[in-house]
PyMOL Python script that loads the backbone (N, CA, C, O; Angstrom):
from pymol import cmd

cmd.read_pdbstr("""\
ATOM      1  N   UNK A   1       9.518 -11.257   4.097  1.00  0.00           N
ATOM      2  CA  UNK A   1       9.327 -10.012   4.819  1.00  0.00           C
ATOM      3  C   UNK A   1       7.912  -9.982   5.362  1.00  0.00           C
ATOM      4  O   UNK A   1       7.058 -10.740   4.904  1.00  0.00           O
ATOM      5  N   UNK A   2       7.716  -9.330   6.094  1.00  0.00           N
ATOM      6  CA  UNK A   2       6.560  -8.708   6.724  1.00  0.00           C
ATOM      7  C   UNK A   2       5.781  -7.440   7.539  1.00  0.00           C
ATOM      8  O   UNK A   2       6.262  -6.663   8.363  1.00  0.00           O
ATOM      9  N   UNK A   3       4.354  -7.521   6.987  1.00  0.00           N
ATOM     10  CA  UNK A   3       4.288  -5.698   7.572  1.00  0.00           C
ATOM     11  C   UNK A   3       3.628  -6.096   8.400  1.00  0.00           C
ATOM     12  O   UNK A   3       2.860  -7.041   8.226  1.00  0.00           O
ATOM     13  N   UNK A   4       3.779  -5.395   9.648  1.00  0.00           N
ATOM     14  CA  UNK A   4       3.717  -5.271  10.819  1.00  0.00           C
ATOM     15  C   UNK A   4       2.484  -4.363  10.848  1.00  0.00           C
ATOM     16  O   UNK A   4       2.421  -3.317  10.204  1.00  0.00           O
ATOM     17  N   UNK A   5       1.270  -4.944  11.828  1.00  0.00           N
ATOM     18  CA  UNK A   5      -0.205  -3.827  12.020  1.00  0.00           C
ATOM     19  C   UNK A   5       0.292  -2.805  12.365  1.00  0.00           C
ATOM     20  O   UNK A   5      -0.148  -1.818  11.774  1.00  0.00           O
ATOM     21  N   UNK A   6       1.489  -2.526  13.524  1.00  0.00           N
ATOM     22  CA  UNK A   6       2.077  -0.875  13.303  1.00  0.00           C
ATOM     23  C   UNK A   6       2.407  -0.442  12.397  1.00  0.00           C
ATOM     24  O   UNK A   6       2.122   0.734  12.171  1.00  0.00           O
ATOM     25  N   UNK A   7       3.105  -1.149  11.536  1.00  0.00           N
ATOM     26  CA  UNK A   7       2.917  -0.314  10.485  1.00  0.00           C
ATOM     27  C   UNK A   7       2.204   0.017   9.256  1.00  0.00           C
ATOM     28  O   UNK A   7       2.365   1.066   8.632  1.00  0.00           O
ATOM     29  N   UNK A   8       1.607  -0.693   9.017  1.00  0.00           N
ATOM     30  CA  UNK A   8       0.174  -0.565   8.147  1.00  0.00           C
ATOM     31  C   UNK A   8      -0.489   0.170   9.156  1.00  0.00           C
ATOM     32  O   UNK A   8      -0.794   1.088   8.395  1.00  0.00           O
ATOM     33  N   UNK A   9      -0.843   0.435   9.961  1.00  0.00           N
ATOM     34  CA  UNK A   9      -1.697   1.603  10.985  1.00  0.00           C
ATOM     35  C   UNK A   9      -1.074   2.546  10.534  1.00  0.00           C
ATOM     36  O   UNK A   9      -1.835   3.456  10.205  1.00  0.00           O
ATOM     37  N   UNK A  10       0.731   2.909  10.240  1.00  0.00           N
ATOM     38  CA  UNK A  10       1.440   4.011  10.604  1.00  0.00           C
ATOM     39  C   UNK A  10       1.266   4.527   8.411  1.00  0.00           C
ATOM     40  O   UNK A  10       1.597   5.515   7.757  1.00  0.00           O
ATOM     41  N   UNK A  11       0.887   3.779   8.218  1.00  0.00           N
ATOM     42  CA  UNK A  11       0.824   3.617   6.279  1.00  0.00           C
ATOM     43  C   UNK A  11      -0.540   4.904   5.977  1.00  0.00           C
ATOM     44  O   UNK A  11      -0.633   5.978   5.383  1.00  0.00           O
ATOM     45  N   UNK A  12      -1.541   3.892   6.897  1.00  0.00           N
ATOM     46  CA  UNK A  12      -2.756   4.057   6.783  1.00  0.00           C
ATOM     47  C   UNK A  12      -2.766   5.849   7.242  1.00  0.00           C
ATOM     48  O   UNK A  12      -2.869   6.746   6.406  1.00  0.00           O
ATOM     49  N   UNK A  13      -2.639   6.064   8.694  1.00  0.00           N
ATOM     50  CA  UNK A  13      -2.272   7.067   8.927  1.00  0.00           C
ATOM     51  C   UNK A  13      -1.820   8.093   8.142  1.00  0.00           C
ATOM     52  O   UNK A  13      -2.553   8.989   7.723  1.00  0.00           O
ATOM     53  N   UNK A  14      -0.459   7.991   7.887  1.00  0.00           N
ATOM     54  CA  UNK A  14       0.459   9.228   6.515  1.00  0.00           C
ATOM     55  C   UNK A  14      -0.407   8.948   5.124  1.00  0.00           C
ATOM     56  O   UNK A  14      -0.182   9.766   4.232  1.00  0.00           O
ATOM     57  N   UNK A  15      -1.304   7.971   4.840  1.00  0.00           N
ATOM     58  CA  UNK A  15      -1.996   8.719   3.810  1.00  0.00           C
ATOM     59  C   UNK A  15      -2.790   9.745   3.963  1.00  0.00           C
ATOM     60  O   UNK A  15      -2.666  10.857   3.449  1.00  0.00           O
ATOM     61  N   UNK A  16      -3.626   9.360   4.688  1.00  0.00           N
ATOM     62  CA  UNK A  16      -4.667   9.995   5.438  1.00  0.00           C
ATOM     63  C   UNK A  16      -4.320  11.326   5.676  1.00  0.00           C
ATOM     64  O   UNK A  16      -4.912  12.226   5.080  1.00  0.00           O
ATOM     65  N   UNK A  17      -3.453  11.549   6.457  1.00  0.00           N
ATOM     66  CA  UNK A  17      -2.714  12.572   6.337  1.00  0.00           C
ATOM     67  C   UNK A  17      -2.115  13.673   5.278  1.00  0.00           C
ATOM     68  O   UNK A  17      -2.290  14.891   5.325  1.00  0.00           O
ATOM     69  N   UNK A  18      -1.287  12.855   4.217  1.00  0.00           N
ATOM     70  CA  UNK A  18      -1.072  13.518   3.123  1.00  0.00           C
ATOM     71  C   UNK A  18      -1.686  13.788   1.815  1.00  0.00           C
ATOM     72  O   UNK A  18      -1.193  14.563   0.996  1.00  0.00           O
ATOM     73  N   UNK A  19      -2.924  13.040   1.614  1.00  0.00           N
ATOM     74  CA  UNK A  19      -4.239  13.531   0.975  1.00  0.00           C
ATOM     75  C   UNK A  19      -4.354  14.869   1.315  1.00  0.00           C
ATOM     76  O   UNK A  19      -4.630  15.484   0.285  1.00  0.00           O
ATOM     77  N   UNK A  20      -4.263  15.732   2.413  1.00  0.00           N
ATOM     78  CA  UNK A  20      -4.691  17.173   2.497  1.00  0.00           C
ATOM     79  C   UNK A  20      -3.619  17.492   2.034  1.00  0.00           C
ATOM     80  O   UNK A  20      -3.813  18.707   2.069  1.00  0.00           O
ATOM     81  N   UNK A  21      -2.511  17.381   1.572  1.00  0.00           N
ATOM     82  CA  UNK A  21      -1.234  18.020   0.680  1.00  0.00           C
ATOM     83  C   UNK A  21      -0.953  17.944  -0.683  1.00  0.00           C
ATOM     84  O   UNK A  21      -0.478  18.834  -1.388  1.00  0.00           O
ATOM     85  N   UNK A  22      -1.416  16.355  -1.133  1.00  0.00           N
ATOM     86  CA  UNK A  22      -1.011  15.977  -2.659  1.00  0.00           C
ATOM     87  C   UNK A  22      -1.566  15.306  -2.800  1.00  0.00           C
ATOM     88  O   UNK A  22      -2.122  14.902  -1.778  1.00  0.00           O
ATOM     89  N   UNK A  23      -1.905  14.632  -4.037  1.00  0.00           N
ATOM     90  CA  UNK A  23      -2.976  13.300  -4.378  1.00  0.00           C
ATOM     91  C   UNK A  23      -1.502  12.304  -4.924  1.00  0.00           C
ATOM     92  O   UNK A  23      -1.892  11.311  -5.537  1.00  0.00           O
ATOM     93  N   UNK A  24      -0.238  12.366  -4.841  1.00  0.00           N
ATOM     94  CA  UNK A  24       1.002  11.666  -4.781  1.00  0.00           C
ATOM     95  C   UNK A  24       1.305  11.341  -3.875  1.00  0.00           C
ATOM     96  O   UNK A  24       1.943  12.272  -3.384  1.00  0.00           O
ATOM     97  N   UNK A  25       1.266  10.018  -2.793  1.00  0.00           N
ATOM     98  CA  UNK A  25       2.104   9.720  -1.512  1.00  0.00           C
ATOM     99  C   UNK A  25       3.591   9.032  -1.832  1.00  0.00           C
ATOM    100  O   UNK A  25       4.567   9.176  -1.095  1.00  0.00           O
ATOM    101  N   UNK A  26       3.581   8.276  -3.038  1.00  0.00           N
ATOM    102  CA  UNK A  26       4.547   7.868  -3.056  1.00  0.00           C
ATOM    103  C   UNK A  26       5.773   7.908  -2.489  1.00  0.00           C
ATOM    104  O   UNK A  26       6.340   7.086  -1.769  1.00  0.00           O
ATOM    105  N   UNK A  27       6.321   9.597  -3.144  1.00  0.00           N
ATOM    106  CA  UNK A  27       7.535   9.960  -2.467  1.00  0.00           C
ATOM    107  C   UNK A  27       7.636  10.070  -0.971  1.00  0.00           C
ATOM    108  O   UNK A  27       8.711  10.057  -0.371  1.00  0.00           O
ATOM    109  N   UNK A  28       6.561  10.169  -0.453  1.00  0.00           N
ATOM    110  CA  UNK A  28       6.370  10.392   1.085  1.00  0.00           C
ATOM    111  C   UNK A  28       6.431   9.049   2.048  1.00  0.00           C
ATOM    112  O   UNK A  28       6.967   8.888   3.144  1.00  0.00           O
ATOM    113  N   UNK A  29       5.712   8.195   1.252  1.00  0.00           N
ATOM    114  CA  UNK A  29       5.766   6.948   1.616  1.00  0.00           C
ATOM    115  C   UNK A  29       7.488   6.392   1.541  1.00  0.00           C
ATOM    116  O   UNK A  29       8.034   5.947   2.550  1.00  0.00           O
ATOM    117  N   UNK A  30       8.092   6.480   0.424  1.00  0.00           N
ATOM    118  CA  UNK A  30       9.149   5.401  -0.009  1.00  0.00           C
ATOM    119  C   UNK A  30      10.236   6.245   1.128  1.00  0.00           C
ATOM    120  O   UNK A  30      11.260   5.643   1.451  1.00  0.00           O
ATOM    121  N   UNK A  31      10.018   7.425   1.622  1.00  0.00           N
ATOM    122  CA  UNK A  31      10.796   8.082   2.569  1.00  0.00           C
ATOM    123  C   UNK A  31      10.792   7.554   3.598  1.00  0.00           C
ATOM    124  O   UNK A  31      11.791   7.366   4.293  1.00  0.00           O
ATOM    125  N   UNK A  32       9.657   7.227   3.862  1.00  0.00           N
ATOM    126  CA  UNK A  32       9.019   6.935   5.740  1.00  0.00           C
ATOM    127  C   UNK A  32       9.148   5.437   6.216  1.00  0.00           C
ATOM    128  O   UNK A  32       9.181   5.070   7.390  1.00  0.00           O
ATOM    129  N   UNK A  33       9.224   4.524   4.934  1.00  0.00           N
ATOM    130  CA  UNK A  33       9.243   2.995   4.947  1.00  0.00           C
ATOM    131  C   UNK A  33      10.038   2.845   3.850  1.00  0.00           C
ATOM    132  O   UNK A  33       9.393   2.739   2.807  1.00  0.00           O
ATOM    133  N   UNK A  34      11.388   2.795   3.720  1.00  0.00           N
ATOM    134  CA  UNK A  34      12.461   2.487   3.077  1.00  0.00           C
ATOM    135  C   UNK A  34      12.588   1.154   2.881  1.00  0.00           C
ATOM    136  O   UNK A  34      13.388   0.819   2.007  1.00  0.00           O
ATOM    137  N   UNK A  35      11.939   0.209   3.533  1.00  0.00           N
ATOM    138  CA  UNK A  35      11.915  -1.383   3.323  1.00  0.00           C
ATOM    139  C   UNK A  35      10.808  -2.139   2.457  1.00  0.00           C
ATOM    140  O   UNK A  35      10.812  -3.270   1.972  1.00  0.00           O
ATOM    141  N   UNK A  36       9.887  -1.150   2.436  1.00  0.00           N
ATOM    142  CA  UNK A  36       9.027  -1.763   1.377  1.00  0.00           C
ATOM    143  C   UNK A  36       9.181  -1.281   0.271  1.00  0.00           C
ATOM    144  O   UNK A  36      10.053  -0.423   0.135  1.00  0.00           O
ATOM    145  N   UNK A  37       8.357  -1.703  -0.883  1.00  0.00           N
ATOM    146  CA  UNK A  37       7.735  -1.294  -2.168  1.00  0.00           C
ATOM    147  C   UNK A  37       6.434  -0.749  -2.195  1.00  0.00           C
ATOM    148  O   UNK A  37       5.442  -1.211  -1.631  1.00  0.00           O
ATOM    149  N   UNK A  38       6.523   0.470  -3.030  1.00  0.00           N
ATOM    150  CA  UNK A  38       5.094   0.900  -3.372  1.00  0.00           C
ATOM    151  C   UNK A  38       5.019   1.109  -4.422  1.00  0.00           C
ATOM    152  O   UNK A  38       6.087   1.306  -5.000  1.00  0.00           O
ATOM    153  N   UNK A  39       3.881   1.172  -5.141  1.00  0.00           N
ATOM    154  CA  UNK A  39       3.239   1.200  -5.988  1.00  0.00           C
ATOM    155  C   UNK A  39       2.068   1.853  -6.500  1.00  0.00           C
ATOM    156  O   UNK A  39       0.962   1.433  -6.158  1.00  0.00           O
ATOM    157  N   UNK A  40       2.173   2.797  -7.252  1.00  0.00           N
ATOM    158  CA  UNK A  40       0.285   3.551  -7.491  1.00  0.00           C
ATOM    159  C   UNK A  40      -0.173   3.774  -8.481  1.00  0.00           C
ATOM    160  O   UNK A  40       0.193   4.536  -9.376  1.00  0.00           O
ATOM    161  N   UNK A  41      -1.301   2.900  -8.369  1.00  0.00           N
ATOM    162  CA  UNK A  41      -2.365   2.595  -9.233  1.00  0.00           C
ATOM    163  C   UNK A  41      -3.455   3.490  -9.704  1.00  0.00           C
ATOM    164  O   UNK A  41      -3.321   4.636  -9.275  1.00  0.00           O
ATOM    165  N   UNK A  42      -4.318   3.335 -10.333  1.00  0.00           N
ATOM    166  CA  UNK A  42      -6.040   4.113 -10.509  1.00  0.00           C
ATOM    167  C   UNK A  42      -6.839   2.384  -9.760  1.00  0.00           C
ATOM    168  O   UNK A  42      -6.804   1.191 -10.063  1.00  0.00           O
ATOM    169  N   UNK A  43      -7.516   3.294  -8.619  1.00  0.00           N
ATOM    170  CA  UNK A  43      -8.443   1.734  -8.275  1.00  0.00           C
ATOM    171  C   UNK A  43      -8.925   0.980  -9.104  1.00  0.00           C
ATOM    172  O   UNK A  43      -9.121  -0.230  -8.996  1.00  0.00           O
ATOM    173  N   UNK A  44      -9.248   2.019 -10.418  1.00  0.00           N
ATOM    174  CA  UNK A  44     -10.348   0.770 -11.948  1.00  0.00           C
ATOM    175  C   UNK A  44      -9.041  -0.377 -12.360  1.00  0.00           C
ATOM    176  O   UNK A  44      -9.415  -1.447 -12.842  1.00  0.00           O
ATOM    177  N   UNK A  45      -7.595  -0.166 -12.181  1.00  0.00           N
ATOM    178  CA  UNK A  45      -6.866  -1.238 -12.413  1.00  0.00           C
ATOM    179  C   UNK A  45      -6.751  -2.259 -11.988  1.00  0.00           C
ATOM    180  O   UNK A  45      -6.245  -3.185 -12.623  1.00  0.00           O
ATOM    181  N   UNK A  46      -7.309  -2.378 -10.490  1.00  0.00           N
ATOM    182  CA  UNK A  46      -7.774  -3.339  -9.948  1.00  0.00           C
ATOM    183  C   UNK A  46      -8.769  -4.229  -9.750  1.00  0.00           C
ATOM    184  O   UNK A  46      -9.796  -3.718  -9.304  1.00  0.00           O
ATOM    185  N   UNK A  47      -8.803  -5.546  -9.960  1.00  0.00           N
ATOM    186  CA  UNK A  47     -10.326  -6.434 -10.329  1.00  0.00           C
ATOM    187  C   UNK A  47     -10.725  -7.097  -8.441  1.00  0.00           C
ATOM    188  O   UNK A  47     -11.866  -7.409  -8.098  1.00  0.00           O
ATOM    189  N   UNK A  48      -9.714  -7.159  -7.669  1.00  0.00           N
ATOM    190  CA  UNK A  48      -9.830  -7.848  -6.487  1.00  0.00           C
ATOM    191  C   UNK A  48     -10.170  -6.631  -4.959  1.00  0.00           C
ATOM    192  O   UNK A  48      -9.803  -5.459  -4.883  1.00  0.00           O
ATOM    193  N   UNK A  49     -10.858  -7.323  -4.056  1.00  0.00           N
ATOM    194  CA  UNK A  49     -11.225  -6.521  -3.093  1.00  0.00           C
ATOM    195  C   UNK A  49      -9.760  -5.569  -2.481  1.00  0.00           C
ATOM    196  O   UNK A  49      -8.728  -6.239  -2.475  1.00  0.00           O
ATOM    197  N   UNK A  50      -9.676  -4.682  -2.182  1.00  0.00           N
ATOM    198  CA  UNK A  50      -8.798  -3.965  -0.838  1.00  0.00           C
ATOM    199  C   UNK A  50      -8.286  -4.624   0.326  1.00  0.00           C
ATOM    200  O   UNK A  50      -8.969  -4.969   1.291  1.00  0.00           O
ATOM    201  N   UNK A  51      -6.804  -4.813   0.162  1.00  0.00           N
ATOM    202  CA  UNK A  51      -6.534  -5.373   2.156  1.00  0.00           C
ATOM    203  C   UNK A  51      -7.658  -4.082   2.622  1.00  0.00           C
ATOM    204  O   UNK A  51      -8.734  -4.297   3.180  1.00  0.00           O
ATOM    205  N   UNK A  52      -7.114  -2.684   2.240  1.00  0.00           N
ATOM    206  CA  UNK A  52      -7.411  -1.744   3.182  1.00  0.00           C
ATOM    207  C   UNK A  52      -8.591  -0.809   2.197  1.00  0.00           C
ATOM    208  O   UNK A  52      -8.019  -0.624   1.122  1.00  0.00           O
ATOM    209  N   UNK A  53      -9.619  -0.333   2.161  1.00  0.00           N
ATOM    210  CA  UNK A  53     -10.247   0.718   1.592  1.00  0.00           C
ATOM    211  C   UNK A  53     -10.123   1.885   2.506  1.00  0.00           C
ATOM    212  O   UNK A  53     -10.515   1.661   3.651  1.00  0.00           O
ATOM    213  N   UNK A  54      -9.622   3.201   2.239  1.00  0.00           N
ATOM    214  CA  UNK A  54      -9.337   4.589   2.833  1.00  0.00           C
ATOM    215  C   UNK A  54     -10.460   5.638   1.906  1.00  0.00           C
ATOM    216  O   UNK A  54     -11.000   5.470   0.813  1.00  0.00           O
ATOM    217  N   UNK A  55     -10.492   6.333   2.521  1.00  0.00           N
ATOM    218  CA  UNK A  55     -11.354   7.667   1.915  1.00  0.00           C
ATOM    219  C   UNK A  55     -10.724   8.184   0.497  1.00  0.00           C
ATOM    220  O   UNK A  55     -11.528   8.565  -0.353  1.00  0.00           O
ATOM    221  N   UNK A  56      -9.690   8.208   0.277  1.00  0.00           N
ATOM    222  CA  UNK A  56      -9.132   8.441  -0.967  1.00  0.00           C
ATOM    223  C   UNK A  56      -8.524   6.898  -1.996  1.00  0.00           C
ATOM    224  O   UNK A  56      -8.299   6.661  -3.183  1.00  0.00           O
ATOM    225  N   UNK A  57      -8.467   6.217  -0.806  1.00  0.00           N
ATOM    226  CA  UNK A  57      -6.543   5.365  -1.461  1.00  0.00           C
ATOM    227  C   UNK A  57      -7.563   3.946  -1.263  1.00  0.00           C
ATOM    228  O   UNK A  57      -8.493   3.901  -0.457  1.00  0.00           O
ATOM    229  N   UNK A  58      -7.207   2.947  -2.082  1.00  0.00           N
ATOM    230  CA  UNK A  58      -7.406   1.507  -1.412  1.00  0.00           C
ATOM    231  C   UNK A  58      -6.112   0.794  -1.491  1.00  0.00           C
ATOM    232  O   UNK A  58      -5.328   1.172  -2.362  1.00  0.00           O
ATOM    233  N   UNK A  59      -5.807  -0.080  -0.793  1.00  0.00           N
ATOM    234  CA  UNK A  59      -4.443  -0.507  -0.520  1.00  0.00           C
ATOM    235  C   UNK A  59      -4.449  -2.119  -0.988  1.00  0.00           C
ATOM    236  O   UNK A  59      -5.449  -2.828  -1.105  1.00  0.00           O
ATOM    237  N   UNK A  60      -3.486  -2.381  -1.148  1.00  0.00           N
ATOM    238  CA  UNK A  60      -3.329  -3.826  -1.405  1.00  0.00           C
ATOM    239  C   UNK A  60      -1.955  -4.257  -1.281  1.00  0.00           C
ATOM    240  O   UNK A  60      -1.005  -3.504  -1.493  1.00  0.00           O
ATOM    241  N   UNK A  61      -1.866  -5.291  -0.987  1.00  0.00           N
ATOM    242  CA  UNK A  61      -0.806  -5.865  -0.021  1.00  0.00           C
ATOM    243  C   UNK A  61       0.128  -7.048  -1.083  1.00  0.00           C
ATOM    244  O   UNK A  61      -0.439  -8.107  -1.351  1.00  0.00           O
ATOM    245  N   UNK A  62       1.242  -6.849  -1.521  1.00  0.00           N
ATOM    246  CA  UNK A  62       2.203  -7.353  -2.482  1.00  0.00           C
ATOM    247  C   UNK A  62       2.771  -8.541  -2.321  1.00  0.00           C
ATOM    248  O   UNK A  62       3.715  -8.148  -1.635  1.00  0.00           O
ATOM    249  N   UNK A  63       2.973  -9.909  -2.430  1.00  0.00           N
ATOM    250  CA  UNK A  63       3.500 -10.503  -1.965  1.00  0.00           C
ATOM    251  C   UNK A  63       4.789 -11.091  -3.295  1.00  0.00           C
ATOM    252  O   UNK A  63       4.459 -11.832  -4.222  1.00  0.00           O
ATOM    253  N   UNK A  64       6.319 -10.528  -3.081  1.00  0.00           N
ATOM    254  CA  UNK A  64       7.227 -11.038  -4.056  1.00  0.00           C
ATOM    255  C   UNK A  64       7.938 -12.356  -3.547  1.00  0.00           C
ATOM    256  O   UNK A  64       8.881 -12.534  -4.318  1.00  0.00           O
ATOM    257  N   UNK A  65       7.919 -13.081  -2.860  1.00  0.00           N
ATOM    258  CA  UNK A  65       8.667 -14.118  -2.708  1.00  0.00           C
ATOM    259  C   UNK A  65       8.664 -15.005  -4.220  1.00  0.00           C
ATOM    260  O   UNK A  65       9.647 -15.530  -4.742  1.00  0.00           O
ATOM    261  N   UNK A  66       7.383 -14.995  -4.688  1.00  0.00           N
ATOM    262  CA  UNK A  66       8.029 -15.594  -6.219  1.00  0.00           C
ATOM    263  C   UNK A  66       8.341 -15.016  -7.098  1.00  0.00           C
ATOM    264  O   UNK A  66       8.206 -13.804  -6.933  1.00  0.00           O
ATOM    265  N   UNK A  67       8.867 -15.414  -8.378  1.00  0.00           N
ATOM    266  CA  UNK A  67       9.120 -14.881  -9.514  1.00  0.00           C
ATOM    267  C   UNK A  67       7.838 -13.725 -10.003  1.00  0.00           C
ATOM    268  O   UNK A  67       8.122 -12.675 -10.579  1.00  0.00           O
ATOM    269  N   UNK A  68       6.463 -14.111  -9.676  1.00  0.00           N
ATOM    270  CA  UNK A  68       5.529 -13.468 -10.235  1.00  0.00           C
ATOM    271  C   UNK A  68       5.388 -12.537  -8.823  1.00  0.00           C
ATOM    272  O   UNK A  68       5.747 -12.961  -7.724  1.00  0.00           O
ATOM    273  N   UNK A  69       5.029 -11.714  -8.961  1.00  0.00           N
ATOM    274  CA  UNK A  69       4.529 -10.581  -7.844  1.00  0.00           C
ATOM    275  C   UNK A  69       2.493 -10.843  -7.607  1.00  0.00           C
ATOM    276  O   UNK A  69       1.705 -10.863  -8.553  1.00  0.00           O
ATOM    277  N   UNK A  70       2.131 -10.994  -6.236  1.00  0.00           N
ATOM    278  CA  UNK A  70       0.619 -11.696  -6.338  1.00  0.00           C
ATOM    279  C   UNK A  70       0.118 -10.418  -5.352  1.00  0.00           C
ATOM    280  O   UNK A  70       0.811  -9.486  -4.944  1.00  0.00           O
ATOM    281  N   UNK A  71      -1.199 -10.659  -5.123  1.00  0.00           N
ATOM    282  CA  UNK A  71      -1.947  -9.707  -4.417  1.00  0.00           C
ATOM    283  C   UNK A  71      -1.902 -10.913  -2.819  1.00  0.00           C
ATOM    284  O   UNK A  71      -2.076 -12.123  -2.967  1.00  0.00           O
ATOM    285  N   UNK A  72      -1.718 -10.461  -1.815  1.00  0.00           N
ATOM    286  CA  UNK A  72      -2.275 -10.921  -1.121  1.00  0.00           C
ATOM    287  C   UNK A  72      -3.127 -10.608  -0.026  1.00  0.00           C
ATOM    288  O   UNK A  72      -3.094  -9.377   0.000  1.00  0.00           O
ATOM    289  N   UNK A  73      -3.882 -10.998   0.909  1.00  0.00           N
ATOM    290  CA  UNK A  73      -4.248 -10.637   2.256  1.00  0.00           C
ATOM    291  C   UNK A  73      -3.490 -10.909   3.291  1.00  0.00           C
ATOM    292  O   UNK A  73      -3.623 -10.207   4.293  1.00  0.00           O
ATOM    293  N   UNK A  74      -2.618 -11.883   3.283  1.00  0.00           N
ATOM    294  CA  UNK A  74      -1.666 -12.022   4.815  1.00  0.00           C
ATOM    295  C   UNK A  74      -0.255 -10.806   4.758  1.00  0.00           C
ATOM    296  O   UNK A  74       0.778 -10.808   4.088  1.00  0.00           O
ATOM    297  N   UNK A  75      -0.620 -10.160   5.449  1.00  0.00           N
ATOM    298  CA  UNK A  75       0.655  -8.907   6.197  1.00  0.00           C
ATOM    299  C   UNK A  75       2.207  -9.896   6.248  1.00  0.00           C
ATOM    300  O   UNK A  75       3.210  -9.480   5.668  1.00  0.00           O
ATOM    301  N   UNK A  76       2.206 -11.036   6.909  1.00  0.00           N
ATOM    302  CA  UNK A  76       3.213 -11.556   7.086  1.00  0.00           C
ATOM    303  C   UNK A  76       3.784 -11.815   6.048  1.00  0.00           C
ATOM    304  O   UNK A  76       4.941 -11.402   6.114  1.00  0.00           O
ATOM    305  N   UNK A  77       3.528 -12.374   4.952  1.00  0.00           N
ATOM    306  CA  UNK A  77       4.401 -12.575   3.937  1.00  0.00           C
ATOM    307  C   UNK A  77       4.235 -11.234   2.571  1.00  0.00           C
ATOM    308  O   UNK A  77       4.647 -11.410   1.425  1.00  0.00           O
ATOM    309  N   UNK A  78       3.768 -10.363   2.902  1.00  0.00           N
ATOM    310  CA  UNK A  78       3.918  -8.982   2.488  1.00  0.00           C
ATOM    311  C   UNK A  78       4.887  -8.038   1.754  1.00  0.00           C
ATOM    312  O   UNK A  78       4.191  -7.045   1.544  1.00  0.00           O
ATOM    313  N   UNK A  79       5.579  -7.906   1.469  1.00  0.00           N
ATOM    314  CA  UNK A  79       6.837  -7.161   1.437  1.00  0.00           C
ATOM    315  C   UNK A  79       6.806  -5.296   0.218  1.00  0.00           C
ATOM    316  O   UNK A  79       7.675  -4.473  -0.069  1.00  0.00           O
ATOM    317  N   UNK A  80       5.086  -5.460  -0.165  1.00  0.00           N
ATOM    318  CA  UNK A  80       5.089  -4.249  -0.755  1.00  0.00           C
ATOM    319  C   UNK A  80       3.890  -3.761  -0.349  1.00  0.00           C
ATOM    320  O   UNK A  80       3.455  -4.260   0.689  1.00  0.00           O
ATOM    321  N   UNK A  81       3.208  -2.896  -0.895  1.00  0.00           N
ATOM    322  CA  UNK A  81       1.925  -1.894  -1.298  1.00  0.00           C
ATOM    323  C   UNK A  81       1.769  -1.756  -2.583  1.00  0.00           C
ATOM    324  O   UNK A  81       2.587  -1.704  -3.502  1.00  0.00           O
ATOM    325  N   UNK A  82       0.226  -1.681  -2.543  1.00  0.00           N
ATOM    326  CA  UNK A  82       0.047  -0.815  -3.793  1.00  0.00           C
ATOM    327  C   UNK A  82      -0.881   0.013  -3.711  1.00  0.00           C
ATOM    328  O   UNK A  82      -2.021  -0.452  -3.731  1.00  0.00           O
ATOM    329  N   UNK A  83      -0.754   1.116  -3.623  1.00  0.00           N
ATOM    330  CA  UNK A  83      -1.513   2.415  -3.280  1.00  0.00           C
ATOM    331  C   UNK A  83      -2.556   2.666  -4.518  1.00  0.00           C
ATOM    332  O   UNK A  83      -1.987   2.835  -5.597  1.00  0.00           O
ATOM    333  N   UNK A  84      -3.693   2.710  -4.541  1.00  0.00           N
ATOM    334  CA  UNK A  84      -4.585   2.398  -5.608  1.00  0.00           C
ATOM    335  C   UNK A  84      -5.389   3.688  -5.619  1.00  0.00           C
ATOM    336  O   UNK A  84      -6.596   3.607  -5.393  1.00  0.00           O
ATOM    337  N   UNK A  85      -4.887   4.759  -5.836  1.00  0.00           N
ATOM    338  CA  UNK A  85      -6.378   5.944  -6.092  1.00  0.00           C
ATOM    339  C   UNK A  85      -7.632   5.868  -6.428  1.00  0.00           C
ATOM    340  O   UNK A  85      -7.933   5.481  -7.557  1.00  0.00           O
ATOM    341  N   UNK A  86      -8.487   6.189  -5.598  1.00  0.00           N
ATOM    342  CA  UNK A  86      -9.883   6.278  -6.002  1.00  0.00           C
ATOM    343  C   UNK A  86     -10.038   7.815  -6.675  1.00  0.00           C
ATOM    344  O   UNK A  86     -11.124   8.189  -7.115  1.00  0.00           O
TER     345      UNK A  86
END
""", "prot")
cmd.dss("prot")
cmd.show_as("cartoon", "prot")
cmd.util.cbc("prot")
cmd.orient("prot")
């Protein structure tokens, strides 16, 4: 699978957005992008840089094609999120 810069723009965006409503995007997210996975974290769970750092959220980019689930930086082979609260 792969995420598309529209839509990581369109990700990036509806957080951004729904920070002035809830400090939960999840449900909002798994509504709006039914093809991915998300995931949310506390940022201290994380030891590796951000695909994305946001004013609230840092993002990181899932890659499941193997058995183990990895962090990655390439969008193209992508297929989740993990929404990381600051």
């Amino acid at each position: 699978m792969c995420i598309s810069t529209e839509t990581l723009s369109e990700i990036e965006t509806a957080l951004i957005e729904f920070n002035k409503l809830s400090n939960n995007p999840l449900p909002m997210l798994k509504d709006c992008f039914p093809d991915l996975s998300f995931v949310r974290l506390s940022a201290r769970d994380m030891d590796e840089p951000p695909f994305r750092a946001l004013e609230n959220f840092n993002l990181y980019l899932l890659d499941t094609r193997e058995h183990c689930v990895q962090i990655t930086n390439d969008p193209s082979v992508a297929s989740g999120i993990v929404v990381a609260q600051l």
